[in-house]
LOVEX-454474 format. One record per residue (C-alpha): residue in three letters; x, y, z. Coordinates in steps of 0.1 Angstrom, whole numbers, padded with zeros to 4 digits, always signed. Layout:
<atoms>
ALAXYZ;...
</atoms>
This chain:
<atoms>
UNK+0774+1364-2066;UNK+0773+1396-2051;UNK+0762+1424-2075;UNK+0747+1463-2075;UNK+0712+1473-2093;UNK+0724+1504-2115;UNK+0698+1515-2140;UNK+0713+1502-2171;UNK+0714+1465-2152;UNK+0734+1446-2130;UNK+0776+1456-2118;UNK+0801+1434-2101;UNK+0825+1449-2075;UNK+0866+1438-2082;UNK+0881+1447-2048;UNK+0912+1446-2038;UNK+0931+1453-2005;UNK+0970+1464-1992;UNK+0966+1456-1953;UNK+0993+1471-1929;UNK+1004+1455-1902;UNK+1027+1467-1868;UNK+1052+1438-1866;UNK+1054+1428-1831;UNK+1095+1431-1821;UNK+1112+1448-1790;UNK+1128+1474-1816;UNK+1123+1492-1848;UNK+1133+1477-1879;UNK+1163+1500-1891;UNK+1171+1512-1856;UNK+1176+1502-1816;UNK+1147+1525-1804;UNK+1119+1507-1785;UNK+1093+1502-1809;UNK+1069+1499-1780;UNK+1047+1532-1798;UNK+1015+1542-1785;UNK+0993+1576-1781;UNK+1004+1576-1741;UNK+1041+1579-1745;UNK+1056+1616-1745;UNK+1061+1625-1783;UNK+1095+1621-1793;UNK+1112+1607-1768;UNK+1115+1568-1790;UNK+1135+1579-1813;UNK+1170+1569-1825;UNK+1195+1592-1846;UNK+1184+1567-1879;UNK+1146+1578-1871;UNK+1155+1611-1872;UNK+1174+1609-1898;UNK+1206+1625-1889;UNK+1237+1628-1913;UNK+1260+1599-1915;UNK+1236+1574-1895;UNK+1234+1540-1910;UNK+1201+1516-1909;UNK+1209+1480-1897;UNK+1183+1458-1903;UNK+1165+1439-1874;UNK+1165+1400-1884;UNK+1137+1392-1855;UNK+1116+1412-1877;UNK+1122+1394-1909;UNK+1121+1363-1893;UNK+1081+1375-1880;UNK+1076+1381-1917;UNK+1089+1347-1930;UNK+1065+1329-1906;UNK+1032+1349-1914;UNK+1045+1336-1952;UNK+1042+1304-1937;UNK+1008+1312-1925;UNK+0994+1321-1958;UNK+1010+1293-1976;UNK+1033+1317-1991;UNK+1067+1316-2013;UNK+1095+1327-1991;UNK+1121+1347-2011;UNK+1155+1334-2010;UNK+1171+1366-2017;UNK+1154+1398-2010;UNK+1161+1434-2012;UNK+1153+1471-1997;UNK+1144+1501-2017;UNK+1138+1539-2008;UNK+1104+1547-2019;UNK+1107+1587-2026;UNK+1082+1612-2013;UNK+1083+1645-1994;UNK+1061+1644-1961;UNK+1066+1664-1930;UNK+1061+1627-1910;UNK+1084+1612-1928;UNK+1120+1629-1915;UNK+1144+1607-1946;UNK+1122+1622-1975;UNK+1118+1590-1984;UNK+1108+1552-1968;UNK+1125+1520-1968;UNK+1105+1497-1984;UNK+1102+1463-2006;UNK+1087+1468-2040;UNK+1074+1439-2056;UNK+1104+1438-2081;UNK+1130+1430-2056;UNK+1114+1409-2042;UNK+1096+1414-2009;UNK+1105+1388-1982;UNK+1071+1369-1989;UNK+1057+1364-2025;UNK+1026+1346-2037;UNK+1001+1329-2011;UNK+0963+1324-2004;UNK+0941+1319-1974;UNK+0906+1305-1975;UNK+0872+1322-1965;UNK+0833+1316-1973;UNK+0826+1330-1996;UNK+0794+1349-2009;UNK+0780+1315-2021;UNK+0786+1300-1990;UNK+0813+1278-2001;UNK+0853+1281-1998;UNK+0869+1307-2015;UNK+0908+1311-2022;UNK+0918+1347-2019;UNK+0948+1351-2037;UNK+0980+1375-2021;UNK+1002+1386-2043;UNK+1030+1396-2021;UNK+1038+1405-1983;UNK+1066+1433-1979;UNK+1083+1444-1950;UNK+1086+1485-1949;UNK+1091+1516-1918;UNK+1060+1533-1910;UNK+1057+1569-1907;UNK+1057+1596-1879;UNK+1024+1609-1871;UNK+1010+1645-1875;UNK+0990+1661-1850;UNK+0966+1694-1862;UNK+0941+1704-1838;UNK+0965+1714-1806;UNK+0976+1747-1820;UNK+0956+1772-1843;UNK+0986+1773-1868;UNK+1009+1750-1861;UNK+1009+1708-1870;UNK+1031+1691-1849;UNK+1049+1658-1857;UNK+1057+1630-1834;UNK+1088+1606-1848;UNK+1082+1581-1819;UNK+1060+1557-1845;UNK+1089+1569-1872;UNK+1106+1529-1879;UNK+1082+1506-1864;UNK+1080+1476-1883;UNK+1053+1477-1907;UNK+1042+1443-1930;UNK+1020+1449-1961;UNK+0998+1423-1976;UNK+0986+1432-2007;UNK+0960+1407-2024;UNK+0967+1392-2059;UNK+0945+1403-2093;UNK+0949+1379-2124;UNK+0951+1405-2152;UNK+0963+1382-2176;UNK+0929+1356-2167;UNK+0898+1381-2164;UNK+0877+1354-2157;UNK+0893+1339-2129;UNK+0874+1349-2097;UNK+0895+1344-2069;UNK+0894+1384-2061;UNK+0876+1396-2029;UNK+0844+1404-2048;UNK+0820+1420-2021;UNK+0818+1439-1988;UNK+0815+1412-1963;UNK+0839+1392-1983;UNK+0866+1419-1977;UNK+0856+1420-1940;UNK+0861+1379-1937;UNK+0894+1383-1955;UNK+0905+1410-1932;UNK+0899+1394-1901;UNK+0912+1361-1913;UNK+0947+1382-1918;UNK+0937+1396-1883;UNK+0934+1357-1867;UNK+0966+1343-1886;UNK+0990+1376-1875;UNK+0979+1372-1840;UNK+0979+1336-1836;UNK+1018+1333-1846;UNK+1025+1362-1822;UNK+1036+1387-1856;UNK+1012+1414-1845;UNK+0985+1428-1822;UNK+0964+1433-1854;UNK+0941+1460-1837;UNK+0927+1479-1857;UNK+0914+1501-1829;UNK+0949+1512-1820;UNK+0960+1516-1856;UNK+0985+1484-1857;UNK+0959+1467-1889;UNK+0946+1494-1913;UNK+0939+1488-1949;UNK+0937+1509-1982;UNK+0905+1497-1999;UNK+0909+1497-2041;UNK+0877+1492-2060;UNK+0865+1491-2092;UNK+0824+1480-2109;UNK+0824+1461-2140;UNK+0790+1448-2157;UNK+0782+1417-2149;UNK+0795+1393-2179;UNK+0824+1420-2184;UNK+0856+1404-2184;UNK+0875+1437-2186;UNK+0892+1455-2151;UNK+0884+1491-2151;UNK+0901+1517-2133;UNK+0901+1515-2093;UNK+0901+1539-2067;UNK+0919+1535-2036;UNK+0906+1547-2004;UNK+0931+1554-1975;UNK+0942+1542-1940;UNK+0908+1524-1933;UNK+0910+1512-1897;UNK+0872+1499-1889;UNK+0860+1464-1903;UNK+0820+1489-1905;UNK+0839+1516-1924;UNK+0854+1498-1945;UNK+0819+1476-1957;UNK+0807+1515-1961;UNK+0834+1529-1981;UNK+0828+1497-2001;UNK+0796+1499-2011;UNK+0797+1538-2014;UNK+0826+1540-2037;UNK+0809+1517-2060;UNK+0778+1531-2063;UNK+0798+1561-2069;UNK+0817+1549-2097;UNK+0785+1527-2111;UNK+0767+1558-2113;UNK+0792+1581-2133;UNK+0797+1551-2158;UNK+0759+1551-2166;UNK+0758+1590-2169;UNK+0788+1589-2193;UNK+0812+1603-2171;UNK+0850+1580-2165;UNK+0863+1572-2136;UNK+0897+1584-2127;UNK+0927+1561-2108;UNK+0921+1585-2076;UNK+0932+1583-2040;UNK+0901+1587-2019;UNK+0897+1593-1984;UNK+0865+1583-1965;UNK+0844+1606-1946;UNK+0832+1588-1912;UNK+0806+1611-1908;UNK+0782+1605-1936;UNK+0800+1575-1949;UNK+0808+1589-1986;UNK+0843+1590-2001;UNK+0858+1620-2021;UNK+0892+1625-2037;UNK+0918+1632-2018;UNK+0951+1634-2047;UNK+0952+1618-2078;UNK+0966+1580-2074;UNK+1005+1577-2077;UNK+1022+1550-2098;UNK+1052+1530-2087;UNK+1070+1554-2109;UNK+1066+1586-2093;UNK+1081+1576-2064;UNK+1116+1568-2081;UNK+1122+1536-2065;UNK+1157+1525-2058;UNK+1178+1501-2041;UNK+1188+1511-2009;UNK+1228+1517-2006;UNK+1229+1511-1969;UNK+1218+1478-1971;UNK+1230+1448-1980;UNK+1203+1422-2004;UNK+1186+1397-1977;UNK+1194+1360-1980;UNK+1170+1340-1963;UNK+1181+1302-1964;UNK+1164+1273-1961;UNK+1172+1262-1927;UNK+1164+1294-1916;UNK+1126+1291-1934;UNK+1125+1251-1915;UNK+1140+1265-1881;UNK+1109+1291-1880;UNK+1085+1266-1893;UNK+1090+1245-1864;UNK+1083+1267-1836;UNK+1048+1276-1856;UNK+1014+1268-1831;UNK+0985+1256-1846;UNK+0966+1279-1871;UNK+0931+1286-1853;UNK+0918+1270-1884;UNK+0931+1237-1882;UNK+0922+1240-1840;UNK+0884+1245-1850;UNK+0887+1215-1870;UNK+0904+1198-1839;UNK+0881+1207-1816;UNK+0846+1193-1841;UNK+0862+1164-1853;UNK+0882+1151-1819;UNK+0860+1163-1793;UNK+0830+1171-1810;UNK+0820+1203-1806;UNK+0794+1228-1827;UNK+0813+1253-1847;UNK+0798+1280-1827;UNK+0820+1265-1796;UNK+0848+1261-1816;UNK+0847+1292-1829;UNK+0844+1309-1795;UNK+0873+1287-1781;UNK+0897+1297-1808;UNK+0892+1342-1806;UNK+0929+1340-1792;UNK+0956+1318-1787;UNK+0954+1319-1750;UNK+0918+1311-1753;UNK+0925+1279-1769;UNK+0954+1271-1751;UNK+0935+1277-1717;UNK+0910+1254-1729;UNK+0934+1223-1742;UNK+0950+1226-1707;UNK+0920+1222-1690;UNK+0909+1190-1710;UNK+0943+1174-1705;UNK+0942+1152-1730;UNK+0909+1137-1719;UNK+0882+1137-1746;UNK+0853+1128-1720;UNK+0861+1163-1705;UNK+0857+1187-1736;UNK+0823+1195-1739;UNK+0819+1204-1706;UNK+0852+1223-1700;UNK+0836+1242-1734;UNK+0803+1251-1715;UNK+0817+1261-1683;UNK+0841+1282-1703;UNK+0817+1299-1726;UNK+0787+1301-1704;UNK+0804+1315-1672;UNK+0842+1322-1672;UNK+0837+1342-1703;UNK+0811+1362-1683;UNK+0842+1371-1655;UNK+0872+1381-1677;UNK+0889+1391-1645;UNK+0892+1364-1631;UNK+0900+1339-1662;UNK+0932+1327-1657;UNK+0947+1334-1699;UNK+0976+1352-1697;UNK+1005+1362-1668;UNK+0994+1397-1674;UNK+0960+1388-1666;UNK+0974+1372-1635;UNK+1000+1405-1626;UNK+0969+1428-1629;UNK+0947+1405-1608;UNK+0967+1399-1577;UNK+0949+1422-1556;UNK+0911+1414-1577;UNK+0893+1388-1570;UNK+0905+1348-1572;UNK+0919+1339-1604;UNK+0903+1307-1621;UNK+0928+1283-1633;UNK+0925+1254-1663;UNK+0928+1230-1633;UNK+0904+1246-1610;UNK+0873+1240-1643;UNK+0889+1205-1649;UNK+0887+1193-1610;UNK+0852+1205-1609;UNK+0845+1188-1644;UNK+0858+1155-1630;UNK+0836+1159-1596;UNK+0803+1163-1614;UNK+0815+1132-1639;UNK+0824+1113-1604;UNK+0787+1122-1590;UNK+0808+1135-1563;UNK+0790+1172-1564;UNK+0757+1180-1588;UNK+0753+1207-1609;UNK+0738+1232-1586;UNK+0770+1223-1557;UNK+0791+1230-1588;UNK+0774+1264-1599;UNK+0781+1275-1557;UNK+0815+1261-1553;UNK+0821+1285-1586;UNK+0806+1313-1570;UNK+0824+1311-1539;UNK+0857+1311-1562;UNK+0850+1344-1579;UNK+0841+1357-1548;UNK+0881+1346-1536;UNK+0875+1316-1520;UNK+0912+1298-1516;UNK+0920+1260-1522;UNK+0906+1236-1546;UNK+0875+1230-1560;UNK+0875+1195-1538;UNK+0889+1219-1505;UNK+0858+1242-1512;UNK+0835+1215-1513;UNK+0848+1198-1481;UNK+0850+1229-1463;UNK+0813+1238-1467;UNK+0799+1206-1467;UNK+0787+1206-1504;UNK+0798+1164-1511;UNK+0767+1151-1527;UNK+0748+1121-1513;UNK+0752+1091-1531;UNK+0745+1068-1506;UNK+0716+1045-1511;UNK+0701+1037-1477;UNK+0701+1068-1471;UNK+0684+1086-1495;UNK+0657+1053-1495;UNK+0653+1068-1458;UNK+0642+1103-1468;UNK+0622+1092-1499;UNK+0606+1066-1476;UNK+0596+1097-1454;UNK+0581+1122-1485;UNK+0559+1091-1499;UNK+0543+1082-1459;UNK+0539+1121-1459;UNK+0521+1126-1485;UNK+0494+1095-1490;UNK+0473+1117-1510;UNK+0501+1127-1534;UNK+0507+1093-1542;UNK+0475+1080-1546;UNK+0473+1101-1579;UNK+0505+1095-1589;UNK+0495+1061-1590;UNK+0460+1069-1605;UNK+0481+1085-1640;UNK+0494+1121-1627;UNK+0528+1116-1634;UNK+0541+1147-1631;UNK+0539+1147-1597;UNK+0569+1129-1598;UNK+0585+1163-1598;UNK+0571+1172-1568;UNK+0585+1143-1547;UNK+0622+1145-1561;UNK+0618+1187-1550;UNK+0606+1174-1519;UNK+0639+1146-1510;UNK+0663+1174-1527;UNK+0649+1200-1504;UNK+0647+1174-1473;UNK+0688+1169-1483;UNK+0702+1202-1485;UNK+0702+1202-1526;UNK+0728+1171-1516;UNK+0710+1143-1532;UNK+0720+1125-1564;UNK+0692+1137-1585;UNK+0693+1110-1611;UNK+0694+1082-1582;UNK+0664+1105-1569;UNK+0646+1097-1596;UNK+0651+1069-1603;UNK+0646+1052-1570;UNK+0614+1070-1569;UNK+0598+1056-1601;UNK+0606+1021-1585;UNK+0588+1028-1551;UNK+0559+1042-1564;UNK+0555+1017-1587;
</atoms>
């Protein structure tokens, strides 16, 4: 159990988290502007007459989206809402042109209700994280203050995009139920299993780099043996896995140490200060009434049926979770591998290509993946737009090219060295196969018998002296005769038959 020192004994952290997420579509959710936004694009020049919010303009709601929504339910192991409804969620903000956002409050419902996901947890064992609901709502404009003295300027281009909120469940009613994120690297795990389920089904980039995952981060401190929630902060538009540890473990030090100087703390938005990694207040925290919540005239209440909820189940992949599992149990591998095989989609599907179905093949496909083609992301052959960008770069590695020179080291038809150069000579562009390579530069090993006796029959009349104390107990000078017939071959030999056939001449 993860718990803070304060002077007058030991506090528990109650966290909880409302992750945003941009919901991969071709369009915004209300309107037919591309909803392709990022800092590169001219300001203002994505948005629609409904973004702008001109008079007599009627949303109409983009079904692609909802349908993204209903299957990250599915990946949480959520209720899907059979009938859900929009709301305008009131506030005045120069980014937001409406003066008010379209939203789901939790009342109406949302598109996605109750679900969980699993992590480690601080006791090293599985943890169900709770989610209380998953709402689709339009994200903001953004606000720009530092390019004039005087002026902010407001770019609408971001003004619809699809945004999905995740908020995690508390049990009020059952204090001591403890299936609340409870610690900073428990709230890091949780994010970044959101982060592997949204991009695995293809619902959003999830980068928090870019601003398409940010989080606001409530906390509140409670004595340990305290069943009673006290009040929580909420900390702001968090958009860095570190920050958000820091802001964390700040804000309830914070609030630990104005509860044990008599002080209360007050249900205040916060906003975290990257420099020194404190928090301080930014407003005091709204409630859903202040934002006069109500249903949205334009639009009509969503019915979601249940062949709708089957159709999208159906084209779901595998969860990266279950493909770990897969890869340990079927083929074997340590969780490190499998966790390394399974960062993306693409990655895992690059790697199941490559094994074709043959077991035998999977632990080495996994080493020549993770020890060398990870080590050249140019020319790893995961995604067409890897291959667009490349075709002017150096040779692109297919899943067929590692599997062809899997099955050539299996076949003793090449050793590991010939491998490591035919490799080489394809990053360096080399065209044709693995096999045409090989061929071309004369790389085939030697498995031939008689005539590998014939060079080993040469090093042992060459070297009397050598073998003499071989014989007399220096066995490791067996080294230096197999160095000796793989040098005398080019590197060609078979260095198992090598050895081998060595032992049984010298006796």
């Amino acid at each position: 159990m993860y718990t803070i020192k304060g002077k007058t004994g030991d506090w528990e952290l109650v966290i909880g988290l409302e992750t945003h997420i941009e919901v991969l579509s071709n369009s915004k959710i209300f309107s037919g502007a591309s909803a392709n936004y990022n800092p590169t694009i001219a300001p203002n020049t994505q948005v629609s007459m409904v973004d702008a919010a001109m008079p007599g303009m009627l949303p109409v709601l983009n079904d692609y989206c909802v349908d993204q929504a209903i299957k990250f339910g599915l990946g949480i192991n959520a209720e899907i809402s059979r009938i859900s409804r929009f709301a305008r969620k009131q506030y005045f903000y120069p980014d937001l042109p409406q003066g008010y956002q379209i939203s789901q409050p939790a009342d109406r419902p949302p598109v996605v209700g109750r679900g969980w996901i699993e992590i480690i947890g601080d006791d090293g064992n599985p943890k169900k994280i709770f989610i209380e609901r998953a709402h689709l709502e339009q994200d903001a404009g953004k606000l720009k203050h530092d390019a004039h003295p005087t002026k902010s300027f407001a770019d609408y281009n971001r003004t619809g995009v699809t945004l999905l909120e995740i908020v995690t469940f508390l049990d009020t009613k059952n204090p001591e139920n403890n299936s609340y994120i409870s610690s900073p690297d428990e709230a890091e795990k949780y994010l970044r299993k959101i982060r592997e389920i949204a991009r695995a089904l293809g619902v959003s980039r999830a980068n928090m780099e870019e601003g398409s995952m940010r989080a606001d981060v409530n906390v509140s401190v409670r004595p340990v043996g305290d069943k009673n929630f006290r009040t929580r902060t909420e900390t702001k538009n968090m958009v860095s896995f570190k920050f958000i540890k820091t802001a964390i473990e700040y804000e309830a030090r914070r609030q630990i140490e104005t509860y044990e100087n008599g002080g209360t703390v007050t249900q205040d938005t916060m906003r975290y200060n990257q420099g020194d990694g404190t928090t301080s207040v930014l407003r005091s925290k709204e409630d859903a009434l202040d934002y006069r919540y109500f249903p949205d005239p334009d639009l009509l209440p969503l019915v979601i049926t249940d062949e709708r909820i089957e159709r999208i189940r159906r084209t779901m992949p595998e969860l990266p979770e279950a493909t770990r599992a897969r890869y340990i149990n079927t083929y074997g591998l340590n969780e490190y591998d499998a966790a390394r095989l399974t960062e993306t989609v693409d990655i895992s599907h690059w790697f199941d290509t490559a094994v074709g179905g043959k077991n035998e093949r999977a632990k080495s496909v996994a080493n020549w993946m993770i020890s060398e083609l990870f080590a050249h992301p140019e020319n790893f052959d995961i995604t067409n737009e890897v291959r667009e960008r490349a075709t002017d770069e150096p040779r692109i590695i297919t899943p067929e090219n590692i599997a062809e020179l899997v099955d050539m080291i299996s076949a003793n038809e090449i050793n590991g060295k010939q491998a490591k150069e035919i490799f080489i000579k394809m990053l360096d562009g080399e065209t044709g196969s693995p096999k045409a390579i090989a061929d071309k530069f004369g790389m085939k090993q030697i498995t031939d018998t008689s005539a590998i006796e014939k060079v080993i029959d040469e090093i042992i009349a060459n070297n009397p002296s050598q073998v003499e104390q071989y014989k007399s107990g220096k066995v490791g000078l067996l080294g230096f005769f197999v160095g000796n017939v793989m040098k005398a071959t080019g590197g060609k030999a078979n260095p198992a038959v090598v050895n081998e056939m060595i032992k049984k001449k010298l006796g």
